[in-house]
PASEBA-1860 file (N, C-alpha, C; in nm, 3 decimals):
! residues 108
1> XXXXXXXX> 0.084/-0.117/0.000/0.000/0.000/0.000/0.089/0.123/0.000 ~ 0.068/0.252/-0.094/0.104/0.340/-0.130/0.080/0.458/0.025 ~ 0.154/0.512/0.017/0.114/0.590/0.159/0.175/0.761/0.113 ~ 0.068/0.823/0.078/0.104/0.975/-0.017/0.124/1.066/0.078 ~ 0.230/1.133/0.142/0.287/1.220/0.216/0.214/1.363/0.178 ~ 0.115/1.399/0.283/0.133/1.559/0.240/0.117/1.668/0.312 ~ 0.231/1.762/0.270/0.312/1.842/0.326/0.209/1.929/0.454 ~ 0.214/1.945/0.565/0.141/2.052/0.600/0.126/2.190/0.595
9> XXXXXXXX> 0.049/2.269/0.626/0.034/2.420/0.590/0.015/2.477/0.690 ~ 0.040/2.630/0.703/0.072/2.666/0.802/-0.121/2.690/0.891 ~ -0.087/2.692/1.013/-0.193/2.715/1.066/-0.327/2.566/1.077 ~ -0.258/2.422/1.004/-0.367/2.321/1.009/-0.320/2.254/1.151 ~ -0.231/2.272/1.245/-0.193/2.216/1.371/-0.308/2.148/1.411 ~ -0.444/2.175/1.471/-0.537/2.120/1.481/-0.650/2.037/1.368 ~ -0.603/2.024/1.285/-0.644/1.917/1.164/-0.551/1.759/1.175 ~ -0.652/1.687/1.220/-0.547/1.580/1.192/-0.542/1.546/1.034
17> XXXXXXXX> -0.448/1.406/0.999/-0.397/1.374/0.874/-0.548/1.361/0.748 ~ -0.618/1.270/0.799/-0.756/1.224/0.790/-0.861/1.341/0.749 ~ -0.872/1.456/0.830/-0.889/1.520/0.772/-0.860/1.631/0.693 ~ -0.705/1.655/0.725/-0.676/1.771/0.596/-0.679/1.660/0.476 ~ -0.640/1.541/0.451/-0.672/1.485/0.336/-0.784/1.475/0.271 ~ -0.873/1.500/0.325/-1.006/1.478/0.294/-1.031/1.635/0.235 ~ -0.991/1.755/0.290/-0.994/1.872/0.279/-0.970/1.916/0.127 ~ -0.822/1.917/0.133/-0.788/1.892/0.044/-0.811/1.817/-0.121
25> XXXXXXXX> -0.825/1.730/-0.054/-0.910/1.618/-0.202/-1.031/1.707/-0.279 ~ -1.117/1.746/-0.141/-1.258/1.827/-0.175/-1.170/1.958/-0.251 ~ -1.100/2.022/-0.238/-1.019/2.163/-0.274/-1.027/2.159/-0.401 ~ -0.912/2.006/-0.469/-0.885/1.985/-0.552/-0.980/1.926/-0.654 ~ -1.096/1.872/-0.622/-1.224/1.812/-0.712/-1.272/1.997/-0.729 ~ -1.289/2.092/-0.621/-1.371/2.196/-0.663/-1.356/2.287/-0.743 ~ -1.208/2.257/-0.801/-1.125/2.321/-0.891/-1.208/2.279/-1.035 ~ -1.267/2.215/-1.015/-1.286/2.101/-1.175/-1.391/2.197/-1.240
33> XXXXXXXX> -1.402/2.072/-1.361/-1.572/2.171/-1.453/-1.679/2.102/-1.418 ~ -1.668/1.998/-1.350/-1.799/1.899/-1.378/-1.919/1.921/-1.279 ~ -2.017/1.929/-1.235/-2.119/1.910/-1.176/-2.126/1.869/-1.046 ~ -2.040/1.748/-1.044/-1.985/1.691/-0.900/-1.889/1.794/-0.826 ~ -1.782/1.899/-0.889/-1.732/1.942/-0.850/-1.798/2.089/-0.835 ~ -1.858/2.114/-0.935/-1.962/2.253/-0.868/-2.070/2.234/-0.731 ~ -2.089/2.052/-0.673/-2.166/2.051/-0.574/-2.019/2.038/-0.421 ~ -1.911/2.049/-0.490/-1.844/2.062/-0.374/-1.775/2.160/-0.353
41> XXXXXXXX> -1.800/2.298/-0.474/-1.759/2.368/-0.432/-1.856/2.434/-0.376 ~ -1.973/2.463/-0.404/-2.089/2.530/-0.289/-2.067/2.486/-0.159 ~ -2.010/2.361/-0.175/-1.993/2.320/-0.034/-1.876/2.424/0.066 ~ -1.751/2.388/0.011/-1.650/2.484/0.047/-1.689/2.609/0.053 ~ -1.739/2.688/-0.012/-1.783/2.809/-0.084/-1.871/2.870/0.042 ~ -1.987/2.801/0.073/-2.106/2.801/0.198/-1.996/2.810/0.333 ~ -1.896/2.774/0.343/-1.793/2.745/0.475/-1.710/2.926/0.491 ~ -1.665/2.944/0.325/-1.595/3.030/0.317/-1.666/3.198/0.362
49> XXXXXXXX> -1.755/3.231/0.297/-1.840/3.268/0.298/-2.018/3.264/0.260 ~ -2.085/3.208/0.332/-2.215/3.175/0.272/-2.328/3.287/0.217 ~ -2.321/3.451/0.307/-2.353/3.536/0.304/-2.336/3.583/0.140 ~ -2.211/3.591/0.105/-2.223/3.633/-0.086/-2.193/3.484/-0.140 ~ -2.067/3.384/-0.092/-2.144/3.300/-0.192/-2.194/3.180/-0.207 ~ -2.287/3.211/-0.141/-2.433/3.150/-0.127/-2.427/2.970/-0.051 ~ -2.516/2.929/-0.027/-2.579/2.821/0.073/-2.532/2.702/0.019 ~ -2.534/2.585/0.111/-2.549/2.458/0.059/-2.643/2.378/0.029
57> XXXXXXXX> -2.705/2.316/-0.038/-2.836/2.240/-0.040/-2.795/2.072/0.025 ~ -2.802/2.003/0.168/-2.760/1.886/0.186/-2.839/1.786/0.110 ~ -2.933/1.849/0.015/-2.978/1.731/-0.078/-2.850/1.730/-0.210 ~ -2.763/1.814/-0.172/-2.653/1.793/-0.371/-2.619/1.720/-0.264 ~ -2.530/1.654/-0.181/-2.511/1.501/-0.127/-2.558/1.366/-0.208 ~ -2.658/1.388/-0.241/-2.698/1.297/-0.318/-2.667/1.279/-0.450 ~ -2.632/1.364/-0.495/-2.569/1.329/-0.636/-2.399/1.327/-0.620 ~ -2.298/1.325/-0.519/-2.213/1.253/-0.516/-2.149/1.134/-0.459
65> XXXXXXXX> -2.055/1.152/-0.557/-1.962/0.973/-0.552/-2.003/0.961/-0.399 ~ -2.002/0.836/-0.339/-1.984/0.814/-0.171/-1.872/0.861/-0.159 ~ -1.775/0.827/-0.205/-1.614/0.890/-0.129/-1.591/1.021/-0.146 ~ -1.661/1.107/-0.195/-1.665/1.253/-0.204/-1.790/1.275/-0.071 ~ -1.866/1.247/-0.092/-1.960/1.301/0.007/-1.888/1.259/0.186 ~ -1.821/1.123/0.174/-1.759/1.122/0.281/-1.669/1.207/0.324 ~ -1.637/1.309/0.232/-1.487/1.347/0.227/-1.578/1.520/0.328 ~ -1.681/1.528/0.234/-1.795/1.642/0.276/-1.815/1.608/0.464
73> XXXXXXXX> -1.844/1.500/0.487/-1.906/1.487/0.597/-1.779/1.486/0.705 ~ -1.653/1.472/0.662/-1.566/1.410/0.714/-1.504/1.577/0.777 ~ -1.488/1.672/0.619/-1.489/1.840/0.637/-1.614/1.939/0.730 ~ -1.694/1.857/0.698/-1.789/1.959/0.794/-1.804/1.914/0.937 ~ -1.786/1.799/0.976/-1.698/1.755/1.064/-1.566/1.873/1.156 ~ -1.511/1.869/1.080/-1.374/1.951/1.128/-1.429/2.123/1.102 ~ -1.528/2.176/1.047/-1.569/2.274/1.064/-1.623/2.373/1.189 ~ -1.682/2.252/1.235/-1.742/2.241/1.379/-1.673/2.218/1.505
81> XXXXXXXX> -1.570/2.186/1.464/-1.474/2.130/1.547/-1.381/2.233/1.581 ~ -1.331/2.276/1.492/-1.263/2.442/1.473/-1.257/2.588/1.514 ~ -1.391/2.590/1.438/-1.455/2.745/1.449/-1.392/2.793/1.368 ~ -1.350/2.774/1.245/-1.222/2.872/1.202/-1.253/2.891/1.074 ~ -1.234/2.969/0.990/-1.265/2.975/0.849/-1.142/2.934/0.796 ~ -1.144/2.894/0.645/-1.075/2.844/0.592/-0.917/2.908/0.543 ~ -0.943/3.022/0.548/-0.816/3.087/0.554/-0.740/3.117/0.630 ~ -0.808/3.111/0.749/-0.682/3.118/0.869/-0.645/2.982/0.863
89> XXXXXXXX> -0.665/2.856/0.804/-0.575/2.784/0.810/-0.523/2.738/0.692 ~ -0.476/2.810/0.629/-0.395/2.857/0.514/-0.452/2.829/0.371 ~ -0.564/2.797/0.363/-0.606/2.776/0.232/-0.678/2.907/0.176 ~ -0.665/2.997/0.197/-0.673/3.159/0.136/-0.673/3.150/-0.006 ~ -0.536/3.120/-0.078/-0.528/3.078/-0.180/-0.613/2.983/-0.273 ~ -0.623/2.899/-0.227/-0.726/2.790/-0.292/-0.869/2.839/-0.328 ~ -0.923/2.907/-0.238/-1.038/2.938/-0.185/-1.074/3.011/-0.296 ~ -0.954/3.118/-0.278/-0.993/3.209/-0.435/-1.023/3.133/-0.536
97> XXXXXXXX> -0.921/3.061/-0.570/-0.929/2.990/-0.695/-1.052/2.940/-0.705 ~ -1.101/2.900/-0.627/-1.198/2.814/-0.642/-1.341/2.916/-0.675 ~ -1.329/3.018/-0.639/-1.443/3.179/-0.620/-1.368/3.177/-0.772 ~ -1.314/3.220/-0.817/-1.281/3.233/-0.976/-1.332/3.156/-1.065 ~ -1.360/3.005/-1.039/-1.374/2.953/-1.113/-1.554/2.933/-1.131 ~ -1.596/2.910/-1.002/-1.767/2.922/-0.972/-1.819/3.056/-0.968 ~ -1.744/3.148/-0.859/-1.826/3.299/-0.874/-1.721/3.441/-0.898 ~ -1.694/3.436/-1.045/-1.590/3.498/-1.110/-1.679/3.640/-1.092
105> XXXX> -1.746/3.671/-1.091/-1.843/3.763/-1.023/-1.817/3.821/-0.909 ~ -1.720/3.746/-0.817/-1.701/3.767/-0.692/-1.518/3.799/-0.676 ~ -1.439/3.759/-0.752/-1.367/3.745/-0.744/-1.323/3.909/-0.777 ~ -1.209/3.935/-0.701/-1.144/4.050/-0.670/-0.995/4.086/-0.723
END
């Protein structure tokens, strides 16, 4: 079994492995074009700011893969756990990207 090392970022001290991987994974699907990945980036998106850009529906759950939606339950999980928005623990960067690609409207 393959065991994929990855690097930490500053400020995830309280994230264990489990779930920044899971974090992450979701980051990197919300980057995409497809449908599945526009229901995980509302997801992220609702965390980041929900006020401009906009809500989650826990019925798009249902239209993803199980191992994505686990990955959802696994992040909102550690949301709660936190209190913290996503940029204080260093994904600032991403976040944008991800507002560029869904609400280029928003993007600054």
């Amino acid at each position: 079994m393959n065991v994929v090392q990855i690097p930490r970022r500053a400020g995830t001290s309280g994230i264990n492995d489990g779930q920044r991987a899971a974090l992450e994974r979701l980051i990197t699907i919300a980057k995409g074009g497809s449908g599945q990945c526009e229901r995980v980036a509302d997801f992220l998106l609702a965390w980041w700011n929900g006020a401009d850009c906009g809500r989650f529906d826990l019925t798009s759950l249902w239209g993803l893969e199980p191992h994505i939606a686990g990955d959802i339950v696994t992040v909102f999980g550690l949301i709660s756990q936190l209190c913290s928005y996503p940029d204080r623990l260093g994904y600032e960067a991403d976040f944008k990207d991800i507002i560029r690609v869904w609400r280029p409207h928003l993007a600054g």
